[in-house]
C-alpha positions in Angstrom: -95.1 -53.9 122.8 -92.5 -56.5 123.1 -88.6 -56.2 124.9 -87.3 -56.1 121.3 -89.6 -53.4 120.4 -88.7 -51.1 123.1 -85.3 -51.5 122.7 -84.9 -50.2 119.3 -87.6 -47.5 120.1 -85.3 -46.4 123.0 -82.6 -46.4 120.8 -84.1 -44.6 118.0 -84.9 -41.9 120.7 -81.2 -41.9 121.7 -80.1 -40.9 118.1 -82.6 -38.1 117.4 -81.4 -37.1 120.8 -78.3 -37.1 120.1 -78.8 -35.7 116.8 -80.4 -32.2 118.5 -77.6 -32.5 120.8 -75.0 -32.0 118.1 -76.8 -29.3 116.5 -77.4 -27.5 119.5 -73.5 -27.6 119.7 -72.7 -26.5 116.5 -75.1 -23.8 116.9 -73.5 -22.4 119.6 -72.0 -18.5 119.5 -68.4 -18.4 118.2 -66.1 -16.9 120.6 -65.9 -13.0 120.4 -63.1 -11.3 119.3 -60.7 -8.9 121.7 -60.1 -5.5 120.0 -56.5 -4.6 119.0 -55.3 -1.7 120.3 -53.2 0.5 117.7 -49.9 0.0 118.5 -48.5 3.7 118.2 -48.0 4.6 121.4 -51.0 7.0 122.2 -53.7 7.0 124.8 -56.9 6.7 123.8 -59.6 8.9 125.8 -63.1 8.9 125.9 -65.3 11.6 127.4 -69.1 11.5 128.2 -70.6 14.4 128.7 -75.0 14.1 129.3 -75.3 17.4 126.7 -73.7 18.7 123.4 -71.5 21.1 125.5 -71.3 19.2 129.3 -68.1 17.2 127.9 -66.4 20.1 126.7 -66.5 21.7 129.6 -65.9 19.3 131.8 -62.5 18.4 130.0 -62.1 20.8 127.0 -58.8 21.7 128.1 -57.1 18.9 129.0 -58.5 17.3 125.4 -56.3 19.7 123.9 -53.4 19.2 126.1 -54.0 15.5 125.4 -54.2 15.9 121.5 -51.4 18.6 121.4 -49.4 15.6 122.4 -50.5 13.3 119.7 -53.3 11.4 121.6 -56.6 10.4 120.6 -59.5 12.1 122.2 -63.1 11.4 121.7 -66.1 13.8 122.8 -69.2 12.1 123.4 -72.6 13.9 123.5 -75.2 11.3 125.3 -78.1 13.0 124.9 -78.7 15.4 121.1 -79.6 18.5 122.9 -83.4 18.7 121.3 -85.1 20.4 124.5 -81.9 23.2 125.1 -83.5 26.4 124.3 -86.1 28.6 125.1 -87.4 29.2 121.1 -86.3 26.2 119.5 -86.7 22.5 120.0 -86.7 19.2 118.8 -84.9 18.2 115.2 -83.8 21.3 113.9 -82.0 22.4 117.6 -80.7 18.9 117.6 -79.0 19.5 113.8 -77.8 23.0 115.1 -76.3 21.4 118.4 -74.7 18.5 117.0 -72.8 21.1 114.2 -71.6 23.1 117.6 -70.1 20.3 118.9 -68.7 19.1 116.0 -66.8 22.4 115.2 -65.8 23.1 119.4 -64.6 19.2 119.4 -62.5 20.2 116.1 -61.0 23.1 118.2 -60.4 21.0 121.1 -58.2 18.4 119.4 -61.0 16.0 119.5 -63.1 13.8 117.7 -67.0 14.4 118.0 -69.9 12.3 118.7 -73.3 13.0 119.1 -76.2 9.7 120.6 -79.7 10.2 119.0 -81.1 9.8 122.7 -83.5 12.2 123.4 -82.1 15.6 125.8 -84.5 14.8 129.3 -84.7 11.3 128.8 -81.7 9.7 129.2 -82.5 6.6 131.2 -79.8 3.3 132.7 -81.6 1.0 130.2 -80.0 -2.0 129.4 -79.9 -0.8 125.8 -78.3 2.5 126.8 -75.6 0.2 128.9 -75.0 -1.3 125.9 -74.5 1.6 123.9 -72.1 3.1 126.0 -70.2 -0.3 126.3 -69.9 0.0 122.6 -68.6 3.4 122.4 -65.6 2.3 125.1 -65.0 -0.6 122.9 -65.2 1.0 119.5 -62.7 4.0 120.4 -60.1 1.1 122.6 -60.2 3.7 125.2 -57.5 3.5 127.6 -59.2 6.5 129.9 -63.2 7.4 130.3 -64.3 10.1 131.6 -68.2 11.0 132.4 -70.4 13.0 135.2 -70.6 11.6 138.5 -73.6 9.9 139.3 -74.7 12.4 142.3 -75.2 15.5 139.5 -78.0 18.3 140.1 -79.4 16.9 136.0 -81.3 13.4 135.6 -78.6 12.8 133.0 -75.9 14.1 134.2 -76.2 11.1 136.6 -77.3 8.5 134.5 -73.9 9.6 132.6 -72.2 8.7 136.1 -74.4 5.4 136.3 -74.0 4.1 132.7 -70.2 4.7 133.0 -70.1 2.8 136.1 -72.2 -0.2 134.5 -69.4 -0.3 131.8 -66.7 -0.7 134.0 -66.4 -3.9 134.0 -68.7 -5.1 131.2 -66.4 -3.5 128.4 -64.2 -6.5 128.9 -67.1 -9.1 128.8 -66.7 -11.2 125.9 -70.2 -12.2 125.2 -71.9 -8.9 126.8 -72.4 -6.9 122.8 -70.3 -10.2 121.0 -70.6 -7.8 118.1 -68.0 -5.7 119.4 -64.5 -6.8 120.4 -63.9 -6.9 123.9 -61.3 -4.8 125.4 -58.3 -7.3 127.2 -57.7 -4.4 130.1 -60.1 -2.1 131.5 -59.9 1.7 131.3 -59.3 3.7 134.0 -62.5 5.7 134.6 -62.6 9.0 136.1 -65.2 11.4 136.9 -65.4 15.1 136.3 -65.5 17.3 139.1 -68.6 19.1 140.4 -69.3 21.2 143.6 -71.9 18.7 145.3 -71.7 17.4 148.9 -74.4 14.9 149.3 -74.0 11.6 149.9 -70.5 12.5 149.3 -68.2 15.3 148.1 -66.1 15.3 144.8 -62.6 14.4 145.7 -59.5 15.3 143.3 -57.2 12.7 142.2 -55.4 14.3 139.2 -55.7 18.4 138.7 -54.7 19.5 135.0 -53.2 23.0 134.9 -54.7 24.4 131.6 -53.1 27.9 132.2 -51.6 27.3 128.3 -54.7 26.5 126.7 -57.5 28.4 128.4 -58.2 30.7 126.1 -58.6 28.1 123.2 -60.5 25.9 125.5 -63.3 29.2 125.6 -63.0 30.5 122.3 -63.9 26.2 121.5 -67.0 27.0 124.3 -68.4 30.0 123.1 -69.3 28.5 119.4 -71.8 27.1 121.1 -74.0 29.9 121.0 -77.3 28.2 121.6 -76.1 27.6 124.7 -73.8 30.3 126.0 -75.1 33.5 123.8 -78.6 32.1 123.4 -79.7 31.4 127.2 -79.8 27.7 126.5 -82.5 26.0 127.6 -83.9 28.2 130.5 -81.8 31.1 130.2 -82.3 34.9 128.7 -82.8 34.9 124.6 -80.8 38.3 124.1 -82.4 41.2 122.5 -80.6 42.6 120.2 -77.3 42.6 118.8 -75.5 44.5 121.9 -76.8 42.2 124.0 -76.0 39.4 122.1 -72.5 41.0 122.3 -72.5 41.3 126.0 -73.9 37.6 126.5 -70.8 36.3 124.9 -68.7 38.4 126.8 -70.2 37.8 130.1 -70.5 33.6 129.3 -66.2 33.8 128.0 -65.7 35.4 131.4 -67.5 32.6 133.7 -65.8 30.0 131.6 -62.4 31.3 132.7 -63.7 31.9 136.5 -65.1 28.6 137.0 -61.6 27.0 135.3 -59.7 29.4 137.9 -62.2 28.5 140.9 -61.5 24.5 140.3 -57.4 25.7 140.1 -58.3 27.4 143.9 -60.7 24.7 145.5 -57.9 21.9 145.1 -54.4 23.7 145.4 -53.2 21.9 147.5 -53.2 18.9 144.9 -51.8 21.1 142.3 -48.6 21.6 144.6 -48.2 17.8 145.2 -48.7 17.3 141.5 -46.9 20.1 140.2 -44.7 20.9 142.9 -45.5 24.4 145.2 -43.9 26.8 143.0 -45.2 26.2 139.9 -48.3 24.8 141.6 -48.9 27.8 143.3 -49.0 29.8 140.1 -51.5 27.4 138.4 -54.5 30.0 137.2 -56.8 27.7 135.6 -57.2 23.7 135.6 -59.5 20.6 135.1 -59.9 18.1 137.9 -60.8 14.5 138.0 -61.5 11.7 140.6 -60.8 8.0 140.0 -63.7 5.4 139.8 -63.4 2.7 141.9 -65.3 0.0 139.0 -62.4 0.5 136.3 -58.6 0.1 136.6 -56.9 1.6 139.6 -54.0 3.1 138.4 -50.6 4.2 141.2 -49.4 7.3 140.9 -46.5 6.1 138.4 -49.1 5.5 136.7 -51.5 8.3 136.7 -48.4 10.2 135.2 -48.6 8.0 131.8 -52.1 8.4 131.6 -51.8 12.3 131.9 -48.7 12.8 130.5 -49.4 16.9 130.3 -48.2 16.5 134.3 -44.8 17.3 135.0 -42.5 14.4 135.7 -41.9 13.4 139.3 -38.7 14.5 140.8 
């Protein structure tokens, strides 16, 4: 082949070359979309709790204390609930769980939402990273609020994982493109719990729920597959007194666990509250910052829980 020939051979290759070069460039991803935050004021929270029931405890009462004040609260189930009873599994206690969230979430103030993942199975995927990214996103959530990721329950923790793992990934543009990106992060908090090991739960914020206890249980105990029924691996009652007494005795530990987080972390109730009135606090809800999300001051810990009394 001559000089001439390979020259115009060379340059042939250059333009086809060029050619994929331009497509590859016009091919490329456009650039995702930030979400827009309503602009009325009002914090947006979301709460992840592993079972149809684990959110609502965790943070039933300060949902309402959130709502009562206009806000918008979100309830997340991340599991469906399908192995949570001792006579009853897979779709049909999934339907009946997923309406008992629905109507306790309605009581609480709160929106409900139920994930089709499997109760047991609940896994840090990258798919399930993704899904939880997507709730963040979807609701604009200015607060999240999940397990910690030393729980007694597989998912419990993988709750407290999967959070984490959105922390910063919910303001990733092209992590899920299909969603718009969120400009700021949330803060993210955990829910408290009474384990030790590798470390203990410690109390940034305590919420005195003293005015809304009482809703906050009557909201609990509609969940009767769980707190009438046995749940999972608890006693099926026999008949209709014991049923009776079931609901009593499950309303009763609802208000004694609220009361035992109010007497673990007074101390923080005073600083919060100041010691008189934190000294009277009967019941409350208590949550610990994450280090992966936004880490509000204490001015601003105040907006974010605006049911707290203003500082003096």
């Amino acid at each position: 082949m001559t000089r001439r020939q390979w020259f115009w051979l060379g340059l042939a290759a250059g333009f086809v070359l060029a050619g994929g070069l331009g497509s590859a460039l016009a091919a490329e991803p456009a650039v995702p979309k930030a979400a827009t935050r309503p602009n009325d004021g009002k914090l947006r929270i979301v709460v992840f709790g592993a079972h149809p029931d684990d959110a609502e405890i965790r943070a039933g009462g300060s949902s309402l204390l959130w709502s009562k004040l206009g806000h918008h609260v979100e309830l997340v189930s991340a599991t469906n609930g399908d192995i949570g009873h001792s006579r009853v599994a897979g779709p049909p206690l999934a339907a009946r769980r997923k309406a008992e969230a629905q109507t306790a979430d309605t009581m609480l103030g709160a929106t409900s939402r139920v994930l089709d993942i499997h109760d047991g199975e609940l896994e840090p995927t990258l798919e399930n990273r993704r899904t939880f990214t997507r709730v963040i996103r979807e609701w604009k959530a200015d607060i999240v609020i999940g397990h910690r990721p030393n729980d007694y329950h597989p998912d419990h923790r993988y709750v407290g994982v999967l959070m984490q793992d959105s922390g910063y990934m919910v303001t990733v543009p092209f992590f899920c493109p299909d969603t718009p990106y969120l400009r700021s992060n949330p803060v993210f908090l955990y829910s408290a719990d009474s384990f030790e090991r590798p470390n203990p739960f410690r109390p940034d914020v305590v919420v005195a729920i003293d005015d809304v206890v009482e809703q906050k249980v009557k909201a609990l105990m509609t969940m009767e597959s769980q707190f009438v029924e046995g749940g999972a691996t608890g006693t099926y009652p026999k008949d209709a007194a014991q049923r009776e007494a079931f609901r009593k005795r499950g309303a009763d530990g609802f208000r004694a666990r609220c009361a035992a987080v109010a007497n673990r972390y007074r101390d923080k109730l005073i600083e919060l509250y100041g010691e008189e009135q934190g000294k009277k606090v009967r019941y409350a809800e208590a949550f610990e910052i994450c280090e992966y999300g936004r880490r509000p001051n204490a001015e601003e810990l105040r907006r974010f829980f605006p049911m707290l009394p203003a500082k003096e």
